[in-house]
C-alpha positions in Angstrom: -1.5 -26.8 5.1 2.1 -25.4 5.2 0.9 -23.2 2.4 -1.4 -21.1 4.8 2.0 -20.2 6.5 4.3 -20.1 4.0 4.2 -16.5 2.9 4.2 -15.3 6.8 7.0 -17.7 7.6 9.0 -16.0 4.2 8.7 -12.3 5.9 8.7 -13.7 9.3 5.8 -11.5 10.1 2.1 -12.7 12.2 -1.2 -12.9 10.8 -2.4 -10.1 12.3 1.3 -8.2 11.2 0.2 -9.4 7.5 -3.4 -8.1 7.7 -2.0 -5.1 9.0 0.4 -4.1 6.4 -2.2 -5.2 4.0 -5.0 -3.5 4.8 -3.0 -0.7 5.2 -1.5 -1.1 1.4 -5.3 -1.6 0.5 -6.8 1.8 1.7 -3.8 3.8 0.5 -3.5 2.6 -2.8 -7.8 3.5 -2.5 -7.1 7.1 -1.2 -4.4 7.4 -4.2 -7.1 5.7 -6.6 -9.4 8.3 -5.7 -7.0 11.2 -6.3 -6.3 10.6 -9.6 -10.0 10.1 -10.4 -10.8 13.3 -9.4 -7.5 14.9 -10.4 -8.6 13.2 -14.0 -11.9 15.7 -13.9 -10.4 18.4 -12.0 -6.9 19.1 -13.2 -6.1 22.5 -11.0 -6.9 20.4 -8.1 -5.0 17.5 -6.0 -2.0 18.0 -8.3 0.7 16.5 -6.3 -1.4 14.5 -3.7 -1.6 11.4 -6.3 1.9 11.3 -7.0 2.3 12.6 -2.9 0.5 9.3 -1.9 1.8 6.7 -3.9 5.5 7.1 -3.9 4.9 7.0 0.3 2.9 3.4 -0.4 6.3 3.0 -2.4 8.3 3.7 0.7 6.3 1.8 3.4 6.2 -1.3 1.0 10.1 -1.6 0.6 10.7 -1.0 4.2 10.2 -5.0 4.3 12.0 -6.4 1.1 15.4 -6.5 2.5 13.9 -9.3 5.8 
């Protein structure tokens, strides 16, 4: 069972920490999915919002990789 815990024990975070981050990660890297979709169709639109959004997932997700 220790591999249930593993992961959370390596970033000493909680569950609910975890789901947190991760649902977090989830719905930006969504919203940035989305942008280029339309940005795809639409070129004059969202120009920088893609790039905008996923270079701030960048940020938020290496605010943990030195723990």
């Amino acid at each position: 069972m220790k591999y249930l815990t593993k992961h959370l024990e390596e970033h000493n975070i909680s569950y609910f920490e975890h789901m947190r981050r991760s649902l977090g990660f989830g719905y930006q890297s969504f919203k940035a999915g989305l942008i280029f979709l339309i940005h795809a169709f639409l070129p004059f639109i969202l120009v920088e919002d893609g790039s905008d959004t996923i270079a701030k997932l960048n940020d938020n997700f290496c605010k943990g990789c030195d723990k």
